[in-house]
C-alpha positions in Angstrom: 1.5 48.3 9.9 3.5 50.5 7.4 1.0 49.2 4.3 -2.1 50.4 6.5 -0.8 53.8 7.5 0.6 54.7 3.6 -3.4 53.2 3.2 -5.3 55.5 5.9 -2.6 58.3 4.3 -3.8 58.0 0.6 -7.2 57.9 0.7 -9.7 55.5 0.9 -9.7 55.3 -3.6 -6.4 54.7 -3.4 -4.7 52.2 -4.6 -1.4 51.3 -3.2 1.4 49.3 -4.7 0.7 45.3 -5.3 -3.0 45.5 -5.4 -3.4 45.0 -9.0 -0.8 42.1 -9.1 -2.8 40.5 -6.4 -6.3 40.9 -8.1 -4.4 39.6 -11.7 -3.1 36.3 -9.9 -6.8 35.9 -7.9 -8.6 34.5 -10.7 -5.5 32.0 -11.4 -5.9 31.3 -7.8 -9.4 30.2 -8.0 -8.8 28.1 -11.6 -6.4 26.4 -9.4 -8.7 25.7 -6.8 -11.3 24.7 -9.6 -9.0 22.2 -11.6 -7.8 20.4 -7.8 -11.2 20.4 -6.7 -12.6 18.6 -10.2 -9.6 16.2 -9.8 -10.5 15.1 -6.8 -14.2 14.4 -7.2 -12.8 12.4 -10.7 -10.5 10.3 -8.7 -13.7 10.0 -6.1 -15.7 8.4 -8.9 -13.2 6.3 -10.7 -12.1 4.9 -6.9 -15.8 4.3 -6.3 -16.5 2.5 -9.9 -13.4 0.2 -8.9 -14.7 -0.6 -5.4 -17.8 -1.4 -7.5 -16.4 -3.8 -10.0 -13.3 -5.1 -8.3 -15.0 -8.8 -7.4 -16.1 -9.0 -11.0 -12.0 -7.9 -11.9 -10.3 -10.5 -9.9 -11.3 -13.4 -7.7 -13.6 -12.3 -4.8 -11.8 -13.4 -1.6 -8.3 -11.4 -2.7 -11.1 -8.4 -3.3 -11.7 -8.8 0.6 -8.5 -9.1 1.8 -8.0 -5.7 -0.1 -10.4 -4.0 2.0 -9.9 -5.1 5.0 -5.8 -4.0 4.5 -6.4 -1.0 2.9 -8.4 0.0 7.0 -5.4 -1.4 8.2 -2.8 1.0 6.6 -5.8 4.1 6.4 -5.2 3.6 10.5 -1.5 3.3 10.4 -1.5 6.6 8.4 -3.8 8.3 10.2 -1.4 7.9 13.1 2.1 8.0 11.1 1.3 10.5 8.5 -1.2 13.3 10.3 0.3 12.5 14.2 4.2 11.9 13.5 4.3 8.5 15.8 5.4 5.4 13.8 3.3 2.0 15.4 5.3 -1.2 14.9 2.4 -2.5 17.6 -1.2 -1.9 15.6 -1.4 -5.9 15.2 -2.4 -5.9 18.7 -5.8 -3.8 17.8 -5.9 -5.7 14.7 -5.6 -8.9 16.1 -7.7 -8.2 19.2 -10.4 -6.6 17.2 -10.2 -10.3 15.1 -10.5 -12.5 17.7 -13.4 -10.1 19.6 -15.3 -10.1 16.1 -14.5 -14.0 16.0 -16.0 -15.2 19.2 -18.9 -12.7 18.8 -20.3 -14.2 15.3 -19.1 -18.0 16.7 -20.3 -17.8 19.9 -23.3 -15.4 20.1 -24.6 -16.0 16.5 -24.7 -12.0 16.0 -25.1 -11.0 12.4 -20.9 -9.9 11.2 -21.7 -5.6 11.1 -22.3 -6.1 14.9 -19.1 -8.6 15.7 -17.0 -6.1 13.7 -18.2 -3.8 15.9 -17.3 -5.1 18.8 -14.4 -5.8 17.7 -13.4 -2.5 16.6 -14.5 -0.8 20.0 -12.8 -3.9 22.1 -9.5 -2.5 20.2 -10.3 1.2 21.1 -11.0 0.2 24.2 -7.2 -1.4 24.8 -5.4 1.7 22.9 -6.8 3.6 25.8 -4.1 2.2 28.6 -1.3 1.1 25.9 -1.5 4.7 24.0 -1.5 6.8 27.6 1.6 5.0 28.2 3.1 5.4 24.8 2.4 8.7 24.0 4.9 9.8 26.7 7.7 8.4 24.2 8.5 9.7 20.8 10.1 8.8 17.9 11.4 5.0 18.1 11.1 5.1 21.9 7.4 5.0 20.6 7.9 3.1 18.2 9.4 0.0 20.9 7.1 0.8 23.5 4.0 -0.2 21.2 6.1 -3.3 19.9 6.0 -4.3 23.0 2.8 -4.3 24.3 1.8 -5.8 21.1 4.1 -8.8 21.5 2.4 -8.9 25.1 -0.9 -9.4 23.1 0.5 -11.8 21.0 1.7 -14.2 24.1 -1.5 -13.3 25.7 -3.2 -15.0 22.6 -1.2 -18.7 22.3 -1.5 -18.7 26.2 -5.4 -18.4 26.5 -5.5 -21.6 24.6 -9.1 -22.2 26.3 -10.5 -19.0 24.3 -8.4 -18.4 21.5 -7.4 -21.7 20.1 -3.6 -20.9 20.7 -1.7 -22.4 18.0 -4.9 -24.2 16.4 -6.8 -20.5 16.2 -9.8 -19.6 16.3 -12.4 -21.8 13.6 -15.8 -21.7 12.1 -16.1 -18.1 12.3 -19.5 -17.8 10.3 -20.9 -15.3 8.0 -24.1 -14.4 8.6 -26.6 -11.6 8.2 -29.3 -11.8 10.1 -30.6 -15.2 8.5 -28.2 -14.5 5.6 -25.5 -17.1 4.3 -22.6 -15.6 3.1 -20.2 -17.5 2.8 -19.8 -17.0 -0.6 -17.1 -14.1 -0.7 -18.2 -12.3 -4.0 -21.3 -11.4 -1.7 -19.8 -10.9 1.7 -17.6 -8.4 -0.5 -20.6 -6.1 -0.8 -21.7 -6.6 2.5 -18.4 -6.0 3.6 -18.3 -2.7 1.4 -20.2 -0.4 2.9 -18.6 -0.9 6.3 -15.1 -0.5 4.7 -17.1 2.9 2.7 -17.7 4.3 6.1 -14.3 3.7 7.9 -12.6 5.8 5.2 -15.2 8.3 5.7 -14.5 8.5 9.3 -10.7 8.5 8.8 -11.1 11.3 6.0 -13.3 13.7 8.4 -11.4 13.2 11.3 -7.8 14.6 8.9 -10.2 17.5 7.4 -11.7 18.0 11.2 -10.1 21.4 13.5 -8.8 18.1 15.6 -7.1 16.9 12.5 -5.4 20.5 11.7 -4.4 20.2 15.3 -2.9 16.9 15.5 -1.0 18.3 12.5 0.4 21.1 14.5 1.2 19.1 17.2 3.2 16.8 15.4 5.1 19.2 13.5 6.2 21.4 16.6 4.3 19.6 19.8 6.0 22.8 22.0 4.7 25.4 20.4 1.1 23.7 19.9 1.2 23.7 23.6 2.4 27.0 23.8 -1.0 28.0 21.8 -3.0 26.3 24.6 -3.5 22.4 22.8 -2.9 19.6 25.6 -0.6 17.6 23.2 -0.3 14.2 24.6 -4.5 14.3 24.5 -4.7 14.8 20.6 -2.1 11.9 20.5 -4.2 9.8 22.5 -7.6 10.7 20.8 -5.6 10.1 17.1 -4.3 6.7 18.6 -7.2 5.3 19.9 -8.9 6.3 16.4 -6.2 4.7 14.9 -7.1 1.4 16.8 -10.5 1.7 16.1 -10.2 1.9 12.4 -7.7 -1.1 12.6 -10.4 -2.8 14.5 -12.9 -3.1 11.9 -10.1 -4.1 9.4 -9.5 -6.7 11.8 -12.8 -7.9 12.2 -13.8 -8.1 8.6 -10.6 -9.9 7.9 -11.6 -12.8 10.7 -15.3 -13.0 9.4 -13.9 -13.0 5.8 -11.9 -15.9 6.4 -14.1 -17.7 9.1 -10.8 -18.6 11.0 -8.4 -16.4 12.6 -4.7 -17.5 14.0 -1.6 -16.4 16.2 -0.6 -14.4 12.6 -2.9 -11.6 13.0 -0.9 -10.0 16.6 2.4 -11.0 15.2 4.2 -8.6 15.1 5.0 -8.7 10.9 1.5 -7.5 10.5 2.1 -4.5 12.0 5.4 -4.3 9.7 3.3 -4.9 6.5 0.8 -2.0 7.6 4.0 0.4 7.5 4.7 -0.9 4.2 1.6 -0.4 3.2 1.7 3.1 3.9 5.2 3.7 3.0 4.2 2.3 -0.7 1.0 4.4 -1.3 2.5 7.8 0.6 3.0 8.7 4.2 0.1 11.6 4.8 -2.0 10.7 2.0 -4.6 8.4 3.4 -5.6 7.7 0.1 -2.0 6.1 -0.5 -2.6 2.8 1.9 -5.5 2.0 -0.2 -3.4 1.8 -3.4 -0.3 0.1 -1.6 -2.8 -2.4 -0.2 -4.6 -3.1 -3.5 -1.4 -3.5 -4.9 0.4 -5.3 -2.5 -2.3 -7.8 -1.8 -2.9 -8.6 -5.9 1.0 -9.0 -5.9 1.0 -11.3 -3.4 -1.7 -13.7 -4.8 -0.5 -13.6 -8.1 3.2 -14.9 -7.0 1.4 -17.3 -4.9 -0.5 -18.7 -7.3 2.3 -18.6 -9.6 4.1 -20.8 -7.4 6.8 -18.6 -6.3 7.7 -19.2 -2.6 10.2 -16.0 -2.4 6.9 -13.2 -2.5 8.6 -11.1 0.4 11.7 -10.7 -1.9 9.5 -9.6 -4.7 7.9 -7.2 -2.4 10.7 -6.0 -0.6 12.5 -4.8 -3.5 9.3 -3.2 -5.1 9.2 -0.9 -1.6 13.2 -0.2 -1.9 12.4 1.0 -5.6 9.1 2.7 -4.4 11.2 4.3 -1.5 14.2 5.7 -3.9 12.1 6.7 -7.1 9.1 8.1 -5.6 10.4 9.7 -2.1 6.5 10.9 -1.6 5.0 6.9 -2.3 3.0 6.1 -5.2 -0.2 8.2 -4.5 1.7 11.3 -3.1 3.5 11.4 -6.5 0.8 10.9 -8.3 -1.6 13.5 -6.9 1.0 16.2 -7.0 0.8 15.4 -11.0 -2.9 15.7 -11.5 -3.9 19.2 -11.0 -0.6 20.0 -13.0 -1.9 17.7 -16.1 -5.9 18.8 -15.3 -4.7 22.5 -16.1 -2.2 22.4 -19.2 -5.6 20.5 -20.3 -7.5 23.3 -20.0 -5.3 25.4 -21.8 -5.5 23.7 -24.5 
């Protein structure tokens, strides 16, 4: 009030105090907003050129597995990082979105686009009574409330023996596109990839979205979002049955991928490797549970090939190292570099 009455007092050629510093640090402002912006559509293109080769790189079925875990911890994130609640229970969409997908392509003979889909929306479709209950809670009251309804899932599962398989799973899930074999995984990866293309897409617009900027708000002060006029518990609910959706298709891809699914997809230590997952590539990075699952899943292949029985030792202490070296994951540290090395480049 003071600046616009020394303002309305001076003259409208005036030029008050500050107003030249501000016009000398506005073009540094916009290199700045240059250099990010080229950095990110580099790191668009290089992550698009490995999507492209990665089945050539390494051996196709691990390439799949990527995918379909780098969904997984994109969903996680979308709920820990951008909402503030910490899931131990996403198995439960993951694993109901697997069997759904499962018994569509074995049972119906619909092409695998379709049973993912069902899959994914069957999940949505149970977030919808276990988030309106668990949205209530915060914090690790959240945190046990969706542990337990996905342990629920998980006895639901070896008890419907008749549908599920129980114990024995769920078998010759096939691979098909409408007439198409694919069993061979090096194609099913680039059937797989657009699907996997369009779930990041859908997790990226819904964090750039006003909803996403609100579910931001809400979960860094949830009283004052409300106090702004934002029903708090329904952006939760919206971000967690989003959340389940996205784990959904992961879920689904990963049953069709392996044409079998079994009692390990709702226990509850998938859940826990999603929220490693995350923690690895960078909590509110969305980006960074694509690179913890890339990595992760390579690691694990390679020790198992290797012959080494211990790979959750191996992988724990790579996350206690991740977790006391780089406090914002892998990808969070990473991309606060960039723009920093993209503009002493320029300078030079």
């Amino acid at each position: 009030m003071e600046r616009g009455v020394r303002a309305a007092a001076a003259g409208p050629d005036a030029h008050l105090p500050g107003d030249g510093a501000r016009a000398a640090r506005a073009p540094g402002r916009a290199v700045r907003a240059r250099g990010e912006f080229g950095v990110k559509w580099v790191l668009l293109a290089a992550g698009a050129a490995i999507a492209l080769w990665l089945p050539n790189g390494i051996y196709p079925a691990v390439a799949v597995d990527m995918l379909c875990w780098a969904l997984f911890a994109v969903a996680i994130d979308l709920l820990l990082g951008y909402g503030g609640l910490l899931s131990f229970g996403h198995a439960a969409f993951w694993g109901t979105s697997a069997y759904t997908a499962g018994l569509i392509a074995a049972r119906l003979g619909a092409p695998f686009p379709v049973a993912v889909l069902g899959g994914a929306l069957t999940a949505a479709a149970l977030a919808v009574p276990i988030g309106w209950l668990a949205v209530r809670r915060t914090g690790i009251y959240f945190a046990m409330v969706t542990l337990a309804f996905a342990q629920m899932i998980y006895y639901v599962a070896n008890a419907w023996s008749s549908v599920t398989g129980g114990e024995n799973g769920l078998q010759s899930v096939p691979r098909e596109l409408f007439g198409l074999d694919l069993s061979d995984p090096y194609y099913f990866y680039y059937a797989a990839l657009p699907i996997v293309a369009l779930g990041l897409l859908l997790a990226w617009r819904i964090v750039h979205s006003p909803f996403g900027r609100v579910l931001v708000a809400v979960r860094d002060n949830a009283g004052r979002a409300r106090a702004l006029g934002f029903a708090a518990s329904r952006y939760k609910l919206l971000a967690f049955v989003l959340s389940a959706f996205l784990a959904g298709l992961g879920g689904g891809l990963f049953a069709v991928a392996h044409g079998f699914v079994s009692l390990d997809v709702v226990h509850w230590t998938t859940s826990g490797k999603g929220v490693v997952l995350v923690v690895l590539g960078g909590i509110g990075t969305l980006w960074g549970g694509v690179l913890g699952a890339g990595l992760v899943v390579n690691l694990e292949d390679q020790l198992s090939q290797a012959g080494f029985d211990l790979v959750g030792l191996v992988t724990g202490g790579i996350f206690v190292l991740v977790v006391l070296l780089f406090r914002r994951g892998l990808w969070g540290t990473v991309a606060g570099y960039l723009p920093r090395l993209f503009r002493r480049w320029r300078r030079v």
